[in-house]
N, CA, C and O atoms as a MOPAC input file, in Angstrom:
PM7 MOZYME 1SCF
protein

 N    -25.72900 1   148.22600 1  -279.47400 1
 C    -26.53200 1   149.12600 1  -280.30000 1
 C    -25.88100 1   149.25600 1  -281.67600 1
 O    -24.67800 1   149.34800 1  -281.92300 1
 N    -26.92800 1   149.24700 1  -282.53400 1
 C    -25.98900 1   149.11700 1  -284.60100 1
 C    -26.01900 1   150.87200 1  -284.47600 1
 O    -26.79500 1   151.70600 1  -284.00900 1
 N    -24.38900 1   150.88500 1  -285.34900 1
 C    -24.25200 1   152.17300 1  -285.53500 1
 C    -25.13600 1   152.81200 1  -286.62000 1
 O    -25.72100 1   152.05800 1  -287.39800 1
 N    -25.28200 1   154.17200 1  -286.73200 1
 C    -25.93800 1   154.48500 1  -287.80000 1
 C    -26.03300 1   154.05200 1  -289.69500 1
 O    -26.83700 1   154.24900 1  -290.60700 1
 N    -24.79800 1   153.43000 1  -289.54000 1
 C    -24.17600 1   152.74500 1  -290.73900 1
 C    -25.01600 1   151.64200 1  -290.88200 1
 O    -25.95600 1   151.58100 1  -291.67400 1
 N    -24.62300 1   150.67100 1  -290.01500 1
 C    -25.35900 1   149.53000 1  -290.49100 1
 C    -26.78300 1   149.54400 1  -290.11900 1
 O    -27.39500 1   148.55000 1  -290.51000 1
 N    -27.37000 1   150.28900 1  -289.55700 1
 C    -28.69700 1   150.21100 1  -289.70400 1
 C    -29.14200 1   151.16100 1  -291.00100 1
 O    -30.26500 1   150.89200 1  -291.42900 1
 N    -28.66700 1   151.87500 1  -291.46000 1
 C    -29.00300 1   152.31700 1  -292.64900 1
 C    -28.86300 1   151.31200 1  -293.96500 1
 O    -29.48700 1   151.45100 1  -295.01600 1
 N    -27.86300 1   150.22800 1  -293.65400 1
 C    -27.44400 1   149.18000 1  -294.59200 1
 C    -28.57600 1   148.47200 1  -294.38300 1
 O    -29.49700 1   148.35500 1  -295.19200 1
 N    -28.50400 1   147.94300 1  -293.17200 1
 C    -29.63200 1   146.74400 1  -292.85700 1
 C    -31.27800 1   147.46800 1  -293.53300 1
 O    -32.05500 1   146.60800 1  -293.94900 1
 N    -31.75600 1   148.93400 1  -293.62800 1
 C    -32.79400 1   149.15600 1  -294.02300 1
 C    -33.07000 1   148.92700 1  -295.74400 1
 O    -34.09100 1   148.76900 1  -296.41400 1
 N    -32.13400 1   148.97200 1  -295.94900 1
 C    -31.50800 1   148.95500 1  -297.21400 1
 C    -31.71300 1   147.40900 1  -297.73200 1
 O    -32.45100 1   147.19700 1  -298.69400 1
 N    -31.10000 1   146.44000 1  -297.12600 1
 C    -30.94400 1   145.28000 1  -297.47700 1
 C    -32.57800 1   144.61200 1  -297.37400 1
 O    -33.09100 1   143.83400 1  -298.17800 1
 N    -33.41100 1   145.38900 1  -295.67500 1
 C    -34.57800 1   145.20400 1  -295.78000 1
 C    -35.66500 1   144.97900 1  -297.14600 1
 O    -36.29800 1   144.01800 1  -297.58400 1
 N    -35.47200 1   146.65300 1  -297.60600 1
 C    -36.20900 1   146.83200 1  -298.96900 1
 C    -35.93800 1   146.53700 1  -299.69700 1
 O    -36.80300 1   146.79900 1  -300.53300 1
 N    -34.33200 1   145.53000 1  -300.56900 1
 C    -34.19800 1   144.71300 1  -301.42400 1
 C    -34.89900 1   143.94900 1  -301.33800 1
 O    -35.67000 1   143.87000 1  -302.29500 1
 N    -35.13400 1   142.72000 1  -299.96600 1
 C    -35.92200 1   141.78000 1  -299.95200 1
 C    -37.26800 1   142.15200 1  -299.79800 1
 O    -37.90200 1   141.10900 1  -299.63800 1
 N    -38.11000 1   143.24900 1  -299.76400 1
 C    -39.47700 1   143.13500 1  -299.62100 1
 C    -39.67200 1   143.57900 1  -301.27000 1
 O    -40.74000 1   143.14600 1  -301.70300 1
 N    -38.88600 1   144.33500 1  -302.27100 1
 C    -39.28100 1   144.58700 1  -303.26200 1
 C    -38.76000 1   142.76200 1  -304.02500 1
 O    -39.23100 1   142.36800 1  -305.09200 1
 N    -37.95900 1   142.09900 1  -303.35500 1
 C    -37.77400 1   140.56500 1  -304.28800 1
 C    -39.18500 1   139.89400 1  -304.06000 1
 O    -39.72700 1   139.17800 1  -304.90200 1
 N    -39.69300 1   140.18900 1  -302.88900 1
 C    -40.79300 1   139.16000 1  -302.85500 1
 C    -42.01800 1   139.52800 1  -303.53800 1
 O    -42.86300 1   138.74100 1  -303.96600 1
 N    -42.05400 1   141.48300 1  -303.63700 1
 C    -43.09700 1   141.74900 1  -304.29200 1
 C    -42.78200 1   141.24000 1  -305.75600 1
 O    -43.61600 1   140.49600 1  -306.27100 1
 N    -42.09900 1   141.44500 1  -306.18500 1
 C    -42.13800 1   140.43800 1  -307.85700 1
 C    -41.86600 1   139.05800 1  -307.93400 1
 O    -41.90300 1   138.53200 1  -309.04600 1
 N    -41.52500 1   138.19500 1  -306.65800 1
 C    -41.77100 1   136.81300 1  -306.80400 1
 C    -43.08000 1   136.49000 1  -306.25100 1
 O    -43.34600 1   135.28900 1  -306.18300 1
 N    -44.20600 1   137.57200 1  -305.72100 1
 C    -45.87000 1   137.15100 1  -305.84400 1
 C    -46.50500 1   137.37500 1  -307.08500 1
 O    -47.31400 1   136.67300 1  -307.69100 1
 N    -45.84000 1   138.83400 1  -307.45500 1
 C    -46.38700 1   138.50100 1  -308.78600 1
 C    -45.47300 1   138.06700 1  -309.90700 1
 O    -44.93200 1   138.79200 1  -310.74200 1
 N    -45.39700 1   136.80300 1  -309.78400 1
 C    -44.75300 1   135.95600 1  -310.74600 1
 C    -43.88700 1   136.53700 1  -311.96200 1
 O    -44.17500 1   136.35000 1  -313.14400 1
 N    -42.54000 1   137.43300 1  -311.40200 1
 C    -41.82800 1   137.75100 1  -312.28600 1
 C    -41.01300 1   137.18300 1  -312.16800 1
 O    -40.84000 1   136.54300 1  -311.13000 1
 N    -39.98500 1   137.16100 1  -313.37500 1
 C    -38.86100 1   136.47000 1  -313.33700 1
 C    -37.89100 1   136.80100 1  -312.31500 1
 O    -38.17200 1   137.84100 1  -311.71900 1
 N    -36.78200 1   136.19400 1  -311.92000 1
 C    -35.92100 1   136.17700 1  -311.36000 1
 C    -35.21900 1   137.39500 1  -311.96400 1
 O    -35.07500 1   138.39700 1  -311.26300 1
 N    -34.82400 1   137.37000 1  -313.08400 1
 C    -33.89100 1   138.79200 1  -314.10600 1
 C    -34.86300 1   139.72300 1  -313.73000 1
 O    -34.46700 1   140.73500 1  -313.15100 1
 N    -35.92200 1   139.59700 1  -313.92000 1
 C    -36.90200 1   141.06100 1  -314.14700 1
 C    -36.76900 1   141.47100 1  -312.89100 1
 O    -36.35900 1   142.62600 1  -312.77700 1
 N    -36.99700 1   140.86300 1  -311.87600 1
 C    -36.55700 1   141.48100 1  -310.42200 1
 C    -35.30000 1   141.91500 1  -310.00200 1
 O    -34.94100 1   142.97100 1  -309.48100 1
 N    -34.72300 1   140.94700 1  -310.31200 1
 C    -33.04200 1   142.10900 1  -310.84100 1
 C    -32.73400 1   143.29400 1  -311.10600 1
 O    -32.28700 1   144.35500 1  -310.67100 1
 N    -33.03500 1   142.87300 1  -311.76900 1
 C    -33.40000 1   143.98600 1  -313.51200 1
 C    -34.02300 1   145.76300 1  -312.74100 1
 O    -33.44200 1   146.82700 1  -312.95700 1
 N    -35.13700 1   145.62300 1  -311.97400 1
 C    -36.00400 1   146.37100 1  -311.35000 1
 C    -35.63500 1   146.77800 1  -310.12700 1
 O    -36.10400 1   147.81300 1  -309.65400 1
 N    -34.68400 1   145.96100 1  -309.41400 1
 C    -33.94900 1   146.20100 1  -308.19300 1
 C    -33.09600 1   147.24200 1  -308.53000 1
 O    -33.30600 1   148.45200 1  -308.44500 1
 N    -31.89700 1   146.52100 1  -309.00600 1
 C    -31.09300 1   147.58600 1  -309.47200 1
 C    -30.91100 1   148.81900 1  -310.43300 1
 O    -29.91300 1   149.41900 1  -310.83200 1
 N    -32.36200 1   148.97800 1  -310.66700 1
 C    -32.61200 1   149.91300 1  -311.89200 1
 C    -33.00400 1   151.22700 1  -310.51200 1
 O    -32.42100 1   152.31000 1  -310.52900 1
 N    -33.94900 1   150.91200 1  -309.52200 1
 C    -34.27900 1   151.50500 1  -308.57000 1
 C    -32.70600 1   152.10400 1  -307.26700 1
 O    -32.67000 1   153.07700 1  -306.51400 1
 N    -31.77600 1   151.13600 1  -307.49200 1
 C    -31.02000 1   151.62500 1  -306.87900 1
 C    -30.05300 1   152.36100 1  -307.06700 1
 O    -29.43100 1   152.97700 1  -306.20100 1
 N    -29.81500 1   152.34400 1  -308.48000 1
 C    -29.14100 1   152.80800 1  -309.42800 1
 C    -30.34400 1   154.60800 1  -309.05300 1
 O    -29.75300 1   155.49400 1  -308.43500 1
 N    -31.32300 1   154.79100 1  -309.32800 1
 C    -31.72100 1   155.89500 1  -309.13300 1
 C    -31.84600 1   156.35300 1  -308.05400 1
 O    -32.26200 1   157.51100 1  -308.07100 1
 N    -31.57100 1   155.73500 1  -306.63000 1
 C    -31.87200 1   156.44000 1  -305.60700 1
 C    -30.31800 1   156.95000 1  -304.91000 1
 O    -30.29900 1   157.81000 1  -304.03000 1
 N    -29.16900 1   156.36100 1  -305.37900 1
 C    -27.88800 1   156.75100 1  -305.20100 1
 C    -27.29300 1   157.66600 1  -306.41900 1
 O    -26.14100 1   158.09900 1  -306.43600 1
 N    -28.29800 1   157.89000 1  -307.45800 1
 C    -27.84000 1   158.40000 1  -308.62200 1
 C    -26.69500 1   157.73600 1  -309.06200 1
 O    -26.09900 1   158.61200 1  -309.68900 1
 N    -25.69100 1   156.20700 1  -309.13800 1
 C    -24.86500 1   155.73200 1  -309.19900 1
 C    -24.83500 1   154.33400 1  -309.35100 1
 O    -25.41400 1   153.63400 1  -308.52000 1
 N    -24.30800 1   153.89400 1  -310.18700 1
 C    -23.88300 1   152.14500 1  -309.58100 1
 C    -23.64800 1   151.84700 1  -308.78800 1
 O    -22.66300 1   152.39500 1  -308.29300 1
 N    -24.43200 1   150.57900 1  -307.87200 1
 C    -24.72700 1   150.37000 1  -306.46800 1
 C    -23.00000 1   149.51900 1  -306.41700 1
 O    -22.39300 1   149.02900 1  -307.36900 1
 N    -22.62300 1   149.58600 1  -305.11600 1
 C    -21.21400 1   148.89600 1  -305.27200 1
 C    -20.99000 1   147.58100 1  -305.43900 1
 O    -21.88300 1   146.88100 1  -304.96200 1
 N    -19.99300 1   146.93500 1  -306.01600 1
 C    -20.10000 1   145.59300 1  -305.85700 1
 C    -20.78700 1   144.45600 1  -305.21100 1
 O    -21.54900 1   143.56400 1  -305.58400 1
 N    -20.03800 1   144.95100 1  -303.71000 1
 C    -20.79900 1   144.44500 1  -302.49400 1
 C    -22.26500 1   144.42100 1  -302.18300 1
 O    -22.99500 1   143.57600 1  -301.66400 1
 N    -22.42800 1   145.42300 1  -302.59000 1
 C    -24.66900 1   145.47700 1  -302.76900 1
 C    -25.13100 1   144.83500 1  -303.65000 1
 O    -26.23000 1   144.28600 1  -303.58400 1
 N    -24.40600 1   144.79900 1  -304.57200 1
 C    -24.76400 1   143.78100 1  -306.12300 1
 C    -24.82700 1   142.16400 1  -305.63000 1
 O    -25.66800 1   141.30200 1  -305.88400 1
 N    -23.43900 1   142.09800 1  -304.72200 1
 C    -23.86900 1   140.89000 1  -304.60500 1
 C    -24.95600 1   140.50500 1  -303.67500 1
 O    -25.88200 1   139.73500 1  -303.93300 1
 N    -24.77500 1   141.02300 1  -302.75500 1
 C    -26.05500 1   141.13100 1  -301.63900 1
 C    -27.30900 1   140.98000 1  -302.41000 1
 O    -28.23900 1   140.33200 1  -301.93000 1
 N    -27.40700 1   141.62200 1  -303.75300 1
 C    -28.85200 1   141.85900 1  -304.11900 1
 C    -29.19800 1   140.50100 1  -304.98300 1
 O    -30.30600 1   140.07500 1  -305.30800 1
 N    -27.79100 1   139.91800 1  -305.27000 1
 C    -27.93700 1   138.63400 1  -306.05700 1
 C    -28.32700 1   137.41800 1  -304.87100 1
 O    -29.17200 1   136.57800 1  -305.18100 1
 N    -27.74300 1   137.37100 1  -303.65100 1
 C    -28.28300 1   136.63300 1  -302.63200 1
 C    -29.46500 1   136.59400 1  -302.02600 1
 O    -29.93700 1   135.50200 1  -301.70900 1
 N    -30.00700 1   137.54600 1  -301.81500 1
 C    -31.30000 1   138.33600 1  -301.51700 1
 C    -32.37700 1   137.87100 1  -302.05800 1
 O    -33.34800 1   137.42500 1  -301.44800 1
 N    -32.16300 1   138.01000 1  -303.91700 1
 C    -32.99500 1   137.54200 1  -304.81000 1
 C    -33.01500 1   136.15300 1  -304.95400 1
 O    -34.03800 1   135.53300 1  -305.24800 1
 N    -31.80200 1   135.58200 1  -304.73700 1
 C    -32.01900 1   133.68700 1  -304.96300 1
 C    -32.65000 1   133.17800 1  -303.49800 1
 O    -33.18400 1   132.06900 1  -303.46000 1
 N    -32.59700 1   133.81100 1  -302.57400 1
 C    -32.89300 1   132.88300 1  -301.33100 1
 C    -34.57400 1   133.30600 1  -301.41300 1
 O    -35.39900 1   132.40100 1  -301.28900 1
 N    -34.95200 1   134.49300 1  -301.59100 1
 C    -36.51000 1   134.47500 1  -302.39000 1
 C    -36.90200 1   133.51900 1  -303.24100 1
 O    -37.66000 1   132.69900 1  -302.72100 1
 N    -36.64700 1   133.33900 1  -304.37000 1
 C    -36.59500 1   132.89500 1  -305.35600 1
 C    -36.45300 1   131.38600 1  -305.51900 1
 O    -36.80400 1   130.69100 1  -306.47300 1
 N    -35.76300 1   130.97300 1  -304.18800 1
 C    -35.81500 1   129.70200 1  -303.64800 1
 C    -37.19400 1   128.35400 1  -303.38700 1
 O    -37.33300 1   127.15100 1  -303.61100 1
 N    -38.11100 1   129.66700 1  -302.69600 1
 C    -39.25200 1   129.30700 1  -302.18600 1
 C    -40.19600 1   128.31600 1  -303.02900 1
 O    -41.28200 1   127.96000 1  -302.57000 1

């Protein structure tokens, strides 16, 4: 069973990738989805997301972005 941690991560990591794909249908850039990711996460932690999420959000977005 995932502890409360990582399923709060994993929901997390979820809605990075469903908000990457909503701007790679509608044909935004790769930056602009970036850009919009972390502008959103930045407001929902009131904070700079940590390193580690940054990169996550940079992996997230290229394996979308792949397609």
């Amino acid at each position: 069973m995932a502890t409360k941690s990582s399923a709060f991560q994993k929901m997390h990591l979820d809605e990075i990738e469903q908000r990457a794909w909503i701007f790679y249908n509608l044909k935004r850039s790769k930056e602009y989805a970036r850009k919009r990711i972390m502008e959103n996460l930045r407001w929902e932690f009131e904070s700079s997301p940590s390193p580690l999420l940054e990169k996550r959000v940079d992996e997230i977005i290229n394996h979308v972005y792949k397609k």
